[in-house]
One Martini backbone bead per residue (centre of mass of N, CA, C, O) as a GRO file, in nm:
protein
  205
    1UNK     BB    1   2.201   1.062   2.000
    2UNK     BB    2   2.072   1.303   1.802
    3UNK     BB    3   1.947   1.577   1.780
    4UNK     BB    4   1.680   1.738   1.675
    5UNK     BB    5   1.887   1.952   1.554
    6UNK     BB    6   2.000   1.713   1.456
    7UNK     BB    7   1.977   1.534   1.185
    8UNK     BB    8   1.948   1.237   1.017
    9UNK     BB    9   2.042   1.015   0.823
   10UNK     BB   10   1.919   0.774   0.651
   11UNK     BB   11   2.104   0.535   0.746
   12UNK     BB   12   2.093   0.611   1.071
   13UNK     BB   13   1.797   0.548   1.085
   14UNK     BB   14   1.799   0.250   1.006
   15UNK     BB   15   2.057   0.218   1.208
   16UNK     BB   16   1.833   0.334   1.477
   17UNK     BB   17   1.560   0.164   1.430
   18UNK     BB   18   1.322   0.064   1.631
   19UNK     BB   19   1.066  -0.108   1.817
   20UNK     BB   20   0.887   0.115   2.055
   21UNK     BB   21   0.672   0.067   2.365
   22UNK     BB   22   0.803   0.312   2.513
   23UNK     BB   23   0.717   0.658   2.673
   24UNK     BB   24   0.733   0.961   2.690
   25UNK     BB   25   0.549   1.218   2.841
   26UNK     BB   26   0.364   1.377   2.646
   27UNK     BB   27   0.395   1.569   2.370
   28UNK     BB   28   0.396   1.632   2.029
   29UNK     BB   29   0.460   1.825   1.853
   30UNK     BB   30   0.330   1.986   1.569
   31UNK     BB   31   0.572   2.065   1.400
   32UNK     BB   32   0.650   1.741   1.402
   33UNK     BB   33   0.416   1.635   1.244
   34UNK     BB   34   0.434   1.813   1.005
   35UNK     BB   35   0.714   1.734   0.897
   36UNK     BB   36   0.705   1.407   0.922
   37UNK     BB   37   0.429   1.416   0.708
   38UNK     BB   38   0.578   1.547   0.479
   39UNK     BB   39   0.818   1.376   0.424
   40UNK     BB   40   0.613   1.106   0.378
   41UNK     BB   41   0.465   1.234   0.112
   42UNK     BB   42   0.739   1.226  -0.096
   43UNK     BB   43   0.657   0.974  -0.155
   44UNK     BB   44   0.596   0.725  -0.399
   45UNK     BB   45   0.342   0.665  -0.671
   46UNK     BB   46   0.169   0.576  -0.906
   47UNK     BB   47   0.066   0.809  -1.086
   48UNK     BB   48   0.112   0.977  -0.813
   49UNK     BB   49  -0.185   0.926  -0.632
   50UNK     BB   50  -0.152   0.931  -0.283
   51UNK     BB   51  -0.353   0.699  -0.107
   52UNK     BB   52  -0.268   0.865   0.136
   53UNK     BB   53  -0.359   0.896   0.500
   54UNK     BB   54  -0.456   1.019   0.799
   55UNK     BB   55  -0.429   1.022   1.151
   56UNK     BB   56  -0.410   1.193   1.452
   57UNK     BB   57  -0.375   1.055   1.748
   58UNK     BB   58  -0.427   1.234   2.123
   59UNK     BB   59  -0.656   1.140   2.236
   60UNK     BB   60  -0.725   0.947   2.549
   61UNK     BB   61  -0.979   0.818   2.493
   62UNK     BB   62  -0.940   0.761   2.168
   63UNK     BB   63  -0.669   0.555   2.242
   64UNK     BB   64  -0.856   0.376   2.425
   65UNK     BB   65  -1.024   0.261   2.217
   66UNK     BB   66  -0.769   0.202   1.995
   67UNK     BB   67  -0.679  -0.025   2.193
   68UNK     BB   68  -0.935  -0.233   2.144
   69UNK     BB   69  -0.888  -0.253   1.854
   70UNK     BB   70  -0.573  -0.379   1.888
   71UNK     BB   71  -0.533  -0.546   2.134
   72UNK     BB   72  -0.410  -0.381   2.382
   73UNK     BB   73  -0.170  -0.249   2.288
   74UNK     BB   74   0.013  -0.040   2.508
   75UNK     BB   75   0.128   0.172   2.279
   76UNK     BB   76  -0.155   0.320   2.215
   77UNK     BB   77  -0.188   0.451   2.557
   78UNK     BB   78   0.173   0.520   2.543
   79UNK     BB   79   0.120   0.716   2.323
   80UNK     BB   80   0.136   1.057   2.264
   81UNK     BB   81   0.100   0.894   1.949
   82UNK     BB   82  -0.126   0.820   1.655
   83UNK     BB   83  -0.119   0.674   1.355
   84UNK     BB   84  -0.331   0.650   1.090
   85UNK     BB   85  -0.312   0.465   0.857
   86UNK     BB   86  -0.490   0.499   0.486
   87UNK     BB   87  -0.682   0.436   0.218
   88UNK     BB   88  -0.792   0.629  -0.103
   89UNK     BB   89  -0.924   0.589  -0.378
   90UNK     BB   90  -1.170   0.725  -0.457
   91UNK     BB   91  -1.041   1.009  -0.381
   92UNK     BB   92  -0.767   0.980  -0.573
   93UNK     BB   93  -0.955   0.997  -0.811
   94UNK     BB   94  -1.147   1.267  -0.760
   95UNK     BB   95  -0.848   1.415  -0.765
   96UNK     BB   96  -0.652   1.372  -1.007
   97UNK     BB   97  -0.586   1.672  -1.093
   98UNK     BB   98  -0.391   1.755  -0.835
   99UNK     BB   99  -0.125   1.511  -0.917
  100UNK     BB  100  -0.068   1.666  -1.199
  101UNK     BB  101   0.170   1.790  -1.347
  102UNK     BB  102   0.218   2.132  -1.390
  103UNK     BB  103   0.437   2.073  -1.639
  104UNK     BB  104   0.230   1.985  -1.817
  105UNK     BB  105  -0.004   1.994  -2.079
  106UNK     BB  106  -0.297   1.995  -2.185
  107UNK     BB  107  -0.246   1.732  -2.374
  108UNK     BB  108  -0.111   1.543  -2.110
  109UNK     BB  109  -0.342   1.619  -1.883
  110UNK     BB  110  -0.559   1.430  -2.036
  111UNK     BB  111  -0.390   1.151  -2.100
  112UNK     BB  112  -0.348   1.102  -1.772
  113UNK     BB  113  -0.625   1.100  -1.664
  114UNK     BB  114  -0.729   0.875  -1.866
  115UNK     BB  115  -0.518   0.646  -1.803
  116UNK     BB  116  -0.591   0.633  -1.527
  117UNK     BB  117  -0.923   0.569  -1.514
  118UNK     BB  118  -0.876   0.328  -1.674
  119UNK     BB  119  -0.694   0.152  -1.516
  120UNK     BB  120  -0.950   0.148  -1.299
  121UNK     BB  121  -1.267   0.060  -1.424
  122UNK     BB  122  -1.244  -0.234  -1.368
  123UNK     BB  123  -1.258  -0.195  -1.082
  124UNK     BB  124  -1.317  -0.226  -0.739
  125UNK     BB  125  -1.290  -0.125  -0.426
  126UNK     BB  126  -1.130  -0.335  -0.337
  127UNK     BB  127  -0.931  -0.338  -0.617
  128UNK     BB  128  -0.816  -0.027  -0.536
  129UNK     BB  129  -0.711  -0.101  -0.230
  130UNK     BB  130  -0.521  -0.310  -0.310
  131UNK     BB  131  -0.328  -0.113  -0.452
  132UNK     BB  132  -0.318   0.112  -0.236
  133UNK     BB  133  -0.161  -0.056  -0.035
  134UNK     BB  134   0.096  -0.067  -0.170
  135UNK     BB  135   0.133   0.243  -0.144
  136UNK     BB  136   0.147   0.275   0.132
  137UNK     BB  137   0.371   0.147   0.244
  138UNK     BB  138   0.578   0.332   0.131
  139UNK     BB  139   0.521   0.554   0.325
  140UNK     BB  140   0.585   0.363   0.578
  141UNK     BB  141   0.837   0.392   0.561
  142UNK     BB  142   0.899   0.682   0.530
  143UNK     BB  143   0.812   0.750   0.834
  144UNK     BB  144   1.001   0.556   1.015
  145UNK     BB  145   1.248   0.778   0.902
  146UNK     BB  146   1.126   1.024   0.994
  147UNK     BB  147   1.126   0.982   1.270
  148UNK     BB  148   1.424   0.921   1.334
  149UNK     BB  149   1.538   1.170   1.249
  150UNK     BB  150   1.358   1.333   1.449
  151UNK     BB  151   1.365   1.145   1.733
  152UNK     BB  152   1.164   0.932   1.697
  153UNK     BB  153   0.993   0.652   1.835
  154UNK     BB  154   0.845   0.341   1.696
  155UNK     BB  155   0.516   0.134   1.623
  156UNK     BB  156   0.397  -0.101   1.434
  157UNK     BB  157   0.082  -0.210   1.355
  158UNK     BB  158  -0.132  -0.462   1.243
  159UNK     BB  159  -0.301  -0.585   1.492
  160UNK     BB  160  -0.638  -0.509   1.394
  161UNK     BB  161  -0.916  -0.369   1.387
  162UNK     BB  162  -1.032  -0.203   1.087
  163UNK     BB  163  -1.316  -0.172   1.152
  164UNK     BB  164  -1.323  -0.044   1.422
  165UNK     BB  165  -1.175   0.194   1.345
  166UNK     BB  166  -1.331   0.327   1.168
  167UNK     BB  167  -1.581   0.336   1.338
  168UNK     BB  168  -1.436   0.527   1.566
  169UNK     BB  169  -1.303   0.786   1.287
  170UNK     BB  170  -1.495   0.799   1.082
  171UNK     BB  171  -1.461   0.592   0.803
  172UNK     BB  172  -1.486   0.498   0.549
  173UNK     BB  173  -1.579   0.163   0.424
  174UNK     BB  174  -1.384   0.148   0.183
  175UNK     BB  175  -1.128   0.162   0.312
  176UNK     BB  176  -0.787   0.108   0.424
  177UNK     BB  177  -0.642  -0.013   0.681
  178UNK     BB  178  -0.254  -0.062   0.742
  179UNK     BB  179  -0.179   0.143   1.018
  180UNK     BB  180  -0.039   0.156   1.346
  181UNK     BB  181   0.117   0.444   1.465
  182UNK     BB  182   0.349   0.477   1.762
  183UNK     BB  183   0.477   0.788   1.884
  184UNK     BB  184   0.797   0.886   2.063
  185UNK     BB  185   0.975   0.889   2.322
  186UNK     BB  186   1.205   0.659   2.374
  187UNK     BB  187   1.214   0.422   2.738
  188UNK     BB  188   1.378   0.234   2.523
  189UNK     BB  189   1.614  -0.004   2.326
  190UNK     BB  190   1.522  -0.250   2.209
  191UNK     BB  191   1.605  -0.444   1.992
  192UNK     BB  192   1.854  -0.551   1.771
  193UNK     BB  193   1.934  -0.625   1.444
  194UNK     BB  194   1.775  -0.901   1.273
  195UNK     BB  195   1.931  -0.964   0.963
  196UNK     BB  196   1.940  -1.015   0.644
  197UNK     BB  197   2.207  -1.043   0.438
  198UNK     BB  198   2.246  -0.967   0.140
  199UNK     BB  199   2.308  -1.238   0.045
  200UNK     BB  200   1.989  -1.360   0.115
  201UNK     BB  201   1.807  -1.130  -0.078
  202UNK     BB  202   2.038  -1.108  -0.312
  203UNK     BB  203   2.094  -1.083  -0.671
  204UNK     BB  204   2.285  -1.141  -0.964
  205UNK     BB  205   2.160  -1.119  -1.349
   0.00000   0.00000   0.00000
């Protein structure tokens, strides 16, 4: 494994990335969580709209509360820290001019605020959280590979009390909660992978 001062490159994270649950004890500096999180947020999202959100967890008791809205699972109170990724439309709509390219002029950006807003006025909230989960989970993917190019083994949950977690961490009603993602230096080596080969998931047309 190369040292958090060589970072991997895409293919290395990807081809050495294992879901790991079990952590050295001690914190994730802040300096790599804002790294982590920086490199995360250049995904992709359609509209350019970014309607993921994070939480970062490191308090224990509160990692320990959020333990038993995952159902228990160990990883939850046993890494230095918890991303709880969500997504919010309702917000990434209220700031839609934040997301609008600089270099448009005004005549530009004025359509595509129409544009981008007009996409969604006849959907619900939950249709449009369920739009925003689509790009969260691109988000989603970013992260676990920014994760381990800078050394850091994750463990992805999608098994959770969803209510529960926005009741726990005081999320808006309307969001979606996407993934808890536990991080830390993992000590395990976690099962080595087991993937369909190119040809059994791809063809040319």
């Amino acid at each position: 494994m190369k040292t958090t001062t060589e970072l991997l490159n895409v293919r290395e994270a990807a081809e050495q990335r294992r879901s790991i649950r079990a952590y050295e004890p001690g914190p994730v500096p802040a300096e790599d969580l804002a790294e982590i999180l920086r490199v995360t947020a250049l995904a992709p999202s359609a509209f350019n709209l970014q309607p993921w959100r994070f939480v970062v967890v490191e308090d224990a008791e509160i990692k320990q509360r959020l333990s038993g809205a995952a159902y228990n699972q160990r990883q939850v109170g046993g890494a230095p820290a918890v991303l709880v990724l969500y997504t919010d439309m309702r917000d990434a709509l209220a700031r839609v001019d934040e997301v609008l390219h600089p270099g448009m002029d005004a005549v530009q950006r004025a359509g595509a605020r129409e544009g981008v807003l007009r996409r969604f006025a006849a959907m619900d909230d939950a249709q449009r959280e369920a739009w925003g989960a689509e790009q969260g989970h691109i988000a989603l993917g970013f992260l676990l590979l920014a994760a381990e190019s800078h050394g850091y083994q994750t463990s992805t949950m999608a098994g959770f009390d969803g209510e529960a977690v926005k009741t726990l961490l005081g999320l808006p009603e309307h969001v979606r909660v996407l993934a808890l993602v536990a991080i830390g230096r993992g000590v395990e080596e976690g099962f080595p992978h087991h993937r369909h080969p190119v040809e059994r998931i791809a063809r040319v047309a």
